[in-house]
DRENFITOR-462622 format. One record per residue (C-alpha): residue number from 1; residue in one letter; x, y, z. Coordinates in steps of 0.25 Angstrom, whole numbers, padded with zeros to 4 digits. Layout:
DRENFITOR-462622
+-----+---+-------+-------+-------+
|   k | r |    c1 |    c2 |    c3 |
+-----+---+-------+-------+-------+
| NUM | a |     X |     Y |     Z |
...
+-----+---+-------+-------+-------+
end
This chain:
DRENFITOR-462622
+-----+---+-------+-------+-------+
|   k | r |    c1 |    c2 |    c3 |
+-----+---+-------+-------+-------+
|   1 | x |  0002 | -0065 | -0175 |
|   2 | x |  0009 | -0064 | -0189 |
|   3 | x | -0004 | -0068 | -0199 |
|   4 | x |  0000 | -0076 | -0210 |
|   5 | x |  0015 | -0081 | -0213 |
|   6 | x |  0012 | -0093 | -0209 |
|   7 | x |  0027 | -0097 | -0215 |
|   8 | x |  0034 | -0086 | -0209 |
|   9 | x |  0031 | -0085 | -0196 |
|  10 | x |  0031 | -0101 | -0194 |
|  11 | x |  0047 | -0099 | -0197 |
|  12 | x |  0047 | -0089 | -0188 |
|  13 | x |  0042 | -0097 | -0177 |
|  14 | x |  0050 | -0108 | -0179 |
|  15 | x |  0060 | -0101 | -0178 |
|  16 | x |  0057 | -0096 | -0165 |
|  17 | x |  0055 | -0107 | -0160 |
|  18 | x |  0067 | -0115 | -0165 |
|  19 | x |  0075 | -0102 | -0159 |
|  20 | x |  0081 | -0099 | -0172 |
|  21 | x |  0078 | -0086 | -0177 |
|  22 | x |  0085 | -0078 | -0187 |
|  23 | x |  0094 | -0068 | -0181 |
|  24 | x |  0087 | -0056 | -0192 |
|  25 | x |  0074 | -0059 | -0199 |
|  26 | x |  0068 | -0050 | -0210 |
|  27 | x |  0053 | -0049 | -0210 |
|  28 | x |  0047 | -0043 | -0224 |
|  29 | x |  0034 | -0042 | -0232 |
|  30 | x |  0023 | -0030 | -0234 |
|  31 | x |  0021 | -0023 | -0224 |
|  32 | x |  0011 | -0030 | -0213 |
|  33 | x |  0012 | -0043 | -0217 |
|  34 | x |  0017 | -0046 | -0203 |
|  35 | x |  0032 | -0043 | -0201 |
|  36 | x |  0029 | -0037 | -0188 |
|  37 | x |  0022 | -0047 | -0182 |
|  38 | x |  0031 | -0057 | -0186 |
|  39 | x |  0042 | -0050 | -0179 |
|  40 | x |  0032 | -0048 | -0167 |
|  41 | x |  0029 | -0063 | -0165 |
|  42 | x |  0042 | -0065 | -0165 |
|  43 | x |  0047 | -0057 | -0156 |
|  44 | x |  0033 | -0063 | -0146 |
|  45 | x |  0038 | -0077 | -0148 |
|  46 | x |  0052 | -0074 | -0144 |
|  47 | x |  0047 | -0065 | -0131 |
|  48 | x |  0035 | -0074 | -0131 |
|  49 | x |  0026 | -0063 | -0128 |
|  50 | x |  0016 | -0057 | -0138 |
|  51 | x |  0025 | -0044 | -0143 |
|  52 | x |  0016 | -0033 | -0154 |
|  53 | x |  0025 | -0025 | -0163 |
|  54 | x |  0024 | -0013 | -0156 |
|  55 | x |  0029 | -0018 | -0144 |
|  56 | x |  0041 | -0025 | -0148 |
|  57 | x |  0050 | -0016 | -0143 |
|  58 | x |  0044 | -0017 | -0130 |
|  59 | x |  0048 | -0032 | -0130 |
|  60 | x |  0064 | -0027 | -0132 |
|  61 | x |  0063 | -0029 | -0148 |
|  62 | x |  0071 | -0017 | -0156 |
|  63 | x |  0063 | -0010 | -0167 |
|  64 | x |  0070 | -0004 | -0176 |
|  65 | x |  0061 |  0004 | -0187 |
|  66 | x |  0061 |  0018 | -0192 |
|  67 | x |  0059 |  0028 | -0181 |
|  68 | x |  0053 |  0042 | -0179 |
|  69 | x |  0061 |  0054 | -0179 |
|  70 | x |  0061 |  0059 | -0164 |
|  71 | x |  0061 |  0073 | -0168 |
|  72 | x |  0052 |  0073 | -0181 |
|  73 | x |  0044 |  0061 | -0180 |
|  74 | x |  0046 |  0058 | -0192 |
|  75 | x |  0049 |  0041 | -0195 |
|  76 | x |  0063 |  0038 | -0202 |
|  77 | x |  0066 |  0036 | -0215 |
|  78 | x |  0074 |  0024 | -0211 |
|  79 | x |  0077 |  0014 | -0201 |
|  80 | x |  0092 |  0021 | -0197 |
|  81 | x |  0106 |  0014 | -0192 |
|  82 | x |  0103 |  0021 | -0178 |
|  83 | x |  0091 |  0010 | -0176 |
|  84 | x |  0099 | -0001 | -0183 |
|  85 | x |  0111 |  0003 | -0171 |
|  86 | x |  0101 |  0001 | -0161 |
|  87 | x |  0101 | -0013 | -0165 |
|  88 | x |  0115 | -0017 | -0162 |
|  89 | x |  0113 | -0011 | -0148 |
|  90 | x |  0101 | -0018 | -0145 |
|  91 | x |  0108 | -0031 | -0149 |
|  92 | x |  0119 | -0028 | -0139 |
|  93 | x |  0110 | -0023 | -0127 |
|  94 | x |  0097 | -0027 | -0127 |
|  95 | x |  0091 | -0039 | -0121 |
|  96 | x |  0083 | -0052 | -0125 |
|  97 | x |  0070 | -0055 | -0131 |
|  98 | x |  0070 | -0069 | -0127 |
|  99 | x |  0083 | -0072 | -0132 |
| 100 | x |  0083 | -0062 | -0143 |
| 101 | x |  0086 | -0048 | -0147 |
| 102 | x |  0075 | -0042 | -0156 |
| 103 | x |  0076 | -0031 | -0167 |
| 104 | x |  0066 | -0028 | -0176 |
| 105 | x |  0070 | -0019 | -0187 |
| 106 | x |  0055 | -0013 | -0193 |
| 107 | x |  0056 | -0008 | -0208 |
| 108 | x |  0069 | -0012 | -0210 |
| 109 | x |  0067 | -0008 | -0225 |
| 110 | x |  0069 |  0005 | -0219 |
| 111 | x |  0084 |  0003 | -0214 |
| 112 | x |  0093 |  0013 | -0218 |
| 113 | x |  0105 |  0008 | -0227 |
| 114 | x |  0114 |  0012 | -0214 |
| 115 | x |  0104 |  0004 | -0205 |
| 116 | x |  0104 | -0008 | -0215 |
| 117 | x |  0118 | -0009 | -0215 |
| 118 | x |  0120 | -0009 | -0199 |
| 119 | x |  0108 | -0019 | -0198 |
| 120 | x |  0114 | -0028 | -0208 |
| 121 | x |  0128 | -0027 | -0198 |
| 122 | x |  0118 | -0032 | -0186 |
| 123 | x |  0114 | -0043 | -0196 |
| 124 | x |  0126 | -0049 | -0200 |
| 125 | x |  0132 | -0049 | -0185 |
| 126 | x |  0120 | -0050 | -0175 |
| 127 | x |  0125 | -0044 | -0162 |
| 128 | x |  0116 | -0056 | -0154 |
| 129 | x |  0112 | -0070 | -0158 |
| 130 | x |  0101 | -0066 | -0151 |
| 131 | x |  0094 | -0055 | -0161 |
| 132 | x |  0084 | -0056 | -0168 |
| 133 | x |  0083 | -0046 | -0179 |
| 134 | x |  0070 | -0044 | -0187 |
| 135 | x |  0069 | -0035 | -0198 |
| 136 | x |  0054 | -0031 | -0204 |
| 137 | x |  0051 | -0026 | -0219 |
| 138 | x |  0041 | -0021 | -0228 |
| 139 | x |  0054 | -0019 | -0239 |
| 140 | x |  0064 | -0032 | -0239 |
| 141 | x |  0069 | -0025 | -0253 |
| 142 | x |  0074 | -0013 | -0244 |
| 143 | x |  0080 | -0022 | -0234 |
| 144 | x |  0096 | -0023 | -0237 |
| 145 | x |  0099 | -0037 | -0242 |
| 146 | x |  0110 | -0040 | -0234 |
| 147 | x |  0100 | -0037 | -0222 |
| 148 | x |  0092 | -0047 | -0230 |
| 149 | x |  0101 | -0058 | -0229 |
| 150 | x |  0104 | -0057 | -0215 |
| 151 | x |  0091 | -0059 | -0210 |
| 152 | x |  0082 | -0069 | -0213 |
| 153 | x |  0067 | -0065 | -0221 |
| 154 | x |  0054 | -0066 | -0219 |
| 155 | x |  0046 | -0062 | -0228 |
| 156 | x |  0030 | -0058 | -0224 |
| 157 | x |  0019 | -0056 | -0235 |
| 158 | x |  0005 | -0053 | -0237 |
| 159 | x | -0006 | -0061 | -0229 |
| 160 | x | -0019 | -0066 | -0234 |
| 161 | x | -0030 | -0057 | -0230 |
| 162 | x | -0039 | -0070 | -0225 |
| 163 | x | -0027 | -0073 | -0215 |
| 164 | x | -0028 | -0058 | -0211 |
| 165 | x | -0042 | -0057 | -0210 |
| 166 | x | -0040 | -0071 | -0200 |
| 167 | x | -0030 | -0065 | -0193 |
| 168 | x | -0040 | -0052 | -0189 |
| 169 | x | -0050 | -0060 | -0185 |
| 170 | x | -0042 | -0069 | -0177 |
| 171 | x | -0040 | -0054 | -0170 |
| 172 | x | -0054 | -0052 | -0166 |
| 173 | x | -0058 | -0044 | -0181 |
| 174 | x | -0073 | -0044 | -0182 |
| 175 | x | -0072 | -0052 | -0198 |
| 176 | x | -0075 | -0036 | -0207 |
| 177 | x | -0065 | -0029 | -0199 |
| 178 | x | -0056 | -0041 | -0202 |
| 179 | x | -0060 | -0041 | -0216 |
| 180 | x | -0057 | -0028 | -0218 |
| 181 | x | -0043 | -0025 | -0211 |
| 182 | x | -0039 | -0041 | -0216 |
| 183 | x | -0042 | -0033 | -0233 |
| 184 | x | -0034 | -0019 | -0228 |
| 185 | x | -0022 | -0026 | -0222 |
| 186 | x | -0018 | -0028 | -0237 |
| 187 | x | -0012 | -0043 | -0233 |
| 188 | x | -0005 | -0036 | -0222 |
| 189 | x | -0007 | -0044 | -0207 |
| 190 | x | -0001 | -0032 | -0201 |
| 191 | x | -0010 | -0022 | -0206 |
| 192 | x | -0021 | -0030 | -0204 |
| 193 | x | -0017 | -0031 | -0187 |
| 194 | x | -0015 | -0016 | -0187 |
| 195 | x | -0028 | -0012 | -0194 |
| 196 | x | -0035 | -0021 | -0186 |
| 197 | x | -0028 | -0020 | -0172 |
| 198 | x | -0025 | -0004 | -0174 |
| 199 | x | -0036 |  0006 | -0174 |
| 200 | x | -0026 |  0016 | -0181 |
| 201 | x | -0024 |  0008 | -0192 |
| 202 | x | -0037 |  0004 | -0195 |
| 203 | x | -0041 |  0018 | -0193 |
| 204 | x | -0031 |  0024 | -0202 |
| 205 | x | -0036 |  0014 | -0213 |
| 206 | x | -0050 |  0017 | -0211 |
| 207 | x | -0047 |  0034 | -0213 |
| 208 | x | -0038 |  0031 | -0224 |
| 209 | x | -0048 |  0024 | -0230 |
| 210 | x | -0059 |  0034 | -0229 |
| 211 | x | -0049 |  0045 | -0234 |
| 212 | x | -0047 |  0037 | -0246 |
| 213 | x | -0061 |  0037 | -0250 |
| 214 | x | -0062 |  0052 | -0246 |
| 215 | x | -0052 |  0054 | -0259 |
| 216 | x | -0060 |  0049 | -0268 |
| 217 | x | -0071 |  0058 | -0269 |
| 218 | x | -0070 |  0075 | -0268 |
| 219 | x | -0063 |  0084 | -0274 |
| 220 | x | -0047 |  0085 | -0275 |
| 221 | x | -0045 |  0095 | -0264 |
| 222 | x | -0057 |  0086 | -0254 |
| 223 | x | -0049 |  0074 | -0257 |
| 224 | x | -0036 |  0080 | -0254 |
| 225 | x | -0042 |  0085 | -0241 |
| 226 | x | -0045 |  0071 | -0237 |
| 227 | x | -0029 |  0069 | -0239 |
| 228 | x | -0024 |  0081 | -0232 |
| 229 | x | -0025 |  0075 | -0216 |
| 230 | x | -0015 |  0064 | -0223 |
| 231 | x | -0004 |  0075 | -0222 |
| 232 | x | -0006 |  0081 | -0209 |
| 233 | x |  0003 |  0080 | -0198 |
| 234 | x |  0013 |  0073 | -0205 |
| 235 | x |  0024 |  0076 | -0199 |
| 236 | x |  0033 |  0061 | -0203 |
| 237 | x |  0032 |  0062 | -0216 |
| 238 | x |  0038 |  0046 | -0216 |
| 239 | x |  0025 |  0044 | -0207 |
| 240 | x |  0017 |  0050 | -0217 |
| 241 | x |  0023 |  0045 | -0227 |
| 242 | x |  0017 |  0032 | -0221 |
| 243 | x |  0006 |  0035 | -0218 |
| 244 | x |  0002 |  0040 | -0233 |
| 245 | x |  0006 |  0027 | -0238 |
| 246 | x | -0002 |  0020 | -0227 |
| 247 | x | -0015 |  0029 | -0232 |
| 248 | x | -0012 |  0026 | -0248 |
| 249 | x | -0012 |  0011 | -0247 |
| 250 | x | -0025 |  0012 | -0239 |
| 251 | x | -0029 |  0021 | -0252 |
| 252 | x | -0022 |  0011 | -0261 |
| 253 | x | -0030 | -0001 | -0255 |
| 254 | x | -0042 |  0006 | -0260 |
| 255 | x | -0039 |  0010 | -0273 |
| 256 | x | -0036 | -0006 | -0275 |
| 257 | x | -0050 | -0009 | -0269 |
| 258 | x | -0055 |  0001 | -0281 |
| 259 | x | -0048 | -0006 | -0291 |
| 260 | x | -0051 | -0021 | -0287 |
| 261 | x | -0065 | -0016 | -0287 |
| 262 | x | -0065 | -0009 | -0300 |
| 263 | x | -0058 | -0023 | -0305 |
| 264 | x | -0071 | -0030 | -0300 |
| 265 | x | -0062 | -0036 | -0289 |
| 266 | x | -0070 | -0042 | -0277 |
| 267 | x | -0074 | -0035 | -0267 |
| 268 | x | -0067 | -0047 | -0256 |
| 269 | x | -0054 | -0040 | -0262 |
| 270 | x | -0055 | -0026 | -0257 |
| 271 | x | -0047 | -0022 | -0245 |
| 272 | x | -0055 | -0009 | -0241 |
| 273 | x | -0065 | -0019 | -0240 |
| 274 | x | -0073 | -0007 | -0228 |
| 275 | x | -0074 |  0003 | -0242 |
| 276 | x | -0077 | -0006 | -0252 |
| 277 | x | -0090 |  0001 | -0256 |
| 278 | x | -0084 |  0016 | -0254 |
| 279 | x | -0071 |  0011 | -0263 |
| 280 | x | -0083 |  0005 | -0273 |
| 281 | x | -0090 |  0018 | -0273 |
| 282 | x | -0079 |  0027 | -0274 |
| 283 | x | -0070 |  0020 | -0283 |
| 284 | x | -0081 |  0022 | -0295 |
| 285 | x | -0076 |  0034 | -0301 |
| 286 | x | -0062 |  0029 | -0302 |
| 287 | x | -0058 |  0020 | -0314 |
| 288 | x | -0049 |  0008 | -0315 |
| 289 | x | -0039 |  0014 | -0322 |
| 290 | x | -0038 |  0026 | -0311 |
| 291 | x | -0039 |  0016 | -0299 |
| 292 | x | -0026 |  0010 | -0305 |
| 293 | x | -0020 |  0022 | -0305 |
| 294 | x | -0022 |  0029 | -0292 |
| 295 | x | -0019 |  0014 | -0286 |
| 296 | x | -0005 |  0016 | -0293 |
| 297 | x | -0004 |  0031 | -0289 |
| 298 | x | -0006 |  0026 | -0275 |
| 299 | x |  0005 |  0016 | -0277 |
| 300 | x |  0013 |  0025 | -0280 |
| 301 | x |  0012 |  0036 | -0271 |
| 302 | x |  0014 |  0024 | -0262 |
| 303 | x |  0028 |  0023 | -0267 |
| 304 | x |  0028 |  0038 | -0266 |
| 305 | x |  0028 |  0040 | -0254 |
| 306 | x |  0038 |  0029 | -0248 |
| 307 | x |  0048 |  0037 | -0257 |
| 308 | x |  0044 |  0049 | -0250 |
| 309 | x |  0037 |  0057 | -0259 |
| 310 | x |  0027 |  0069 | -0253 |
| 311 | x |  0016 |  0062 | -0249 |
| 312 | x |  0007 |  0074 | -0250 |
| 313 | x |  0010 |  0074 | -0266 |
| 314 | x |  0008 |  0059 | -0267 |
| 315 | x | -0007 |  0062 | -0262 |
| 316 | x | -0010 |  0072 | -0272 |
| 317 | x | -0006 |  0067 | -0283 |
| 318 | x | -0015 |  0052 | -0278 |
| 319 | x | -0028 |  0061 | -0276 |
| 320 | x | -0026 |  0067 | -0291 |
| 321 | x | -0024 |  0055 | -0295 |
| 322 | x | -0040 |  0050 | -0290 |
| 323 | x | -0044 |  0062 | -0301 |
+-----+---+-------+-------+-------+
end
């Protein structure tokens, strides 16, 4: 169930149930604001069947996205014309989704210029009246504009935390737990689902948070230590690359808690709403002006590390910046 985009969705239906759905769709906003499960009740309501993302492949669907390199393990850079060629044949060979051939193009801001260009060829001439092409983005700004104007946009945006927190109820949340995932999901539906439905995530949070804290006190080497296990077997660097920037926007989350706090924000707006006490406490020895900037440090390492600088420098130079 796709929480919130009310508008959306009921064009979306309506088409559906008309039978006149576009032939490409392009799905974009922040990331988990519910692309993915737009794309997956689609998909159920046309093989009326309940279908989760990961297995949509299962119900005959093509995925395209990034792949792992087989021998390295490492994730690619790009989405590449080979996955793009897999499309044409699956138009030509494979069989119905209730009437429909489905492609689902993942992080189609990741398309080489080479896969672009043989994409836009599929768009301008579909191989079947019967495809049904849906391409998902974080980016529209890296999505090729001719590719633009062939499909037809829908655009997702961030949700009210309320109609989140409903939604985790709704899914059997005890009201804390929903009160706390519904502040960390950062307006995010998606988030919020895998935070509450996903051990690992929740878990991940929960370390990352604790990790986070650890920095804050000790001596440069002991809070360097507490970073180290970050870079251990770290073999896809993309991976970690990832990862990083997962663990800074946890770190980031807090440093903007610090600084609504020091403000004299209330405390209804703090999203590490579990540490509000431990970010009140620790937060004390740091002034304003230094909040600012380590929050504008971590933004920028964000940036950093998406243009592939060494993560390993980008940390060091964030825990000298605390000092």
């Amino acid at each position: 169930m796709v929480v919130g985009h009310e508008n959306q969705m009921s064009f979306l239906r309506s088409c559906l149930a008309k039978g006149n759905l576009a032939h490409a769709y392009l799905f974009v906003g922040p990331q988990g604001t519910g692309k993915h499960e737009a794309a997956t009740e689609i998909l159920s309501s046309l093989m009326q069947k309940e279908i989760k993302w990961n297995k949509i492949t299962e119900a005959g669907v093509l995925l395209i996205e990034r792949g792992v390199d087989t021998k390295t393990g490492k994730t690619h850079k790009e989405i590449s014309i080979e996955s793009i060629h897999k499309v044409g044949n699956y138009l030509n060979h494979s069989s119905f989704i209730e009437g429909k051939q489905v492609v689902i193009i993942n992080e189609a801001e990741f398309l080489s210029k080479s896969a672009g260009n043989a994409l836009l060829k599929t768009l301008e001439e579909p191989r079947s009246r019967q495809a049904l092409l849906i391409l998902i983005s974080a980016d529209e700004n890296k999505i090729l504009g001719t590719i633009k104007s062939r499909c037809q946009i829908i655009r997702f945006f961030s949700v009210a935390t309320k109609k989140i927190y409903n939604d985790l109820i709704s899914k059997g949340a005890v009201p804390q737990l929903a009160e706390e995932i519904s502040r960390l999901s950062s307006n995010q539906p998606e988030r919020a689902s895998e935070l509450f439905e996903d051990s690992v995530f929740y878990n991940f949070y929960k370390t990352e948070a604790e990790r986070f804290l650890g920095t804050l006190n000790g001596s440069l080497k002991e809070r360097w230590q507490k970073i180290e296990p970050v870079f251990k077997e770290k073999e896809d660097h993309i991976g970690a690359r990832d990862n990083l920037i997962s663990i800074l926007e946890i770190w980031l989350g807090f440093w903007r808690d610090s600084l609504l706090l020091k403000v004299g924000g209330s405390d209804n707006l703090i999203k590490n709403i579990s540490y509000l006490e431990q970010i009140k406490t620790r937060s004390v020895g740091f002034s304003l002006e230094k909040i600012r900037e380590i929050i504008k440090t971590i933004e920028k390492a964000i940036i950093m590390l998406r243009q592939n600088i060494h993560p390993r420098l980008i940390l060091e130079n964030l825990i000298l910046s605390y000092y």
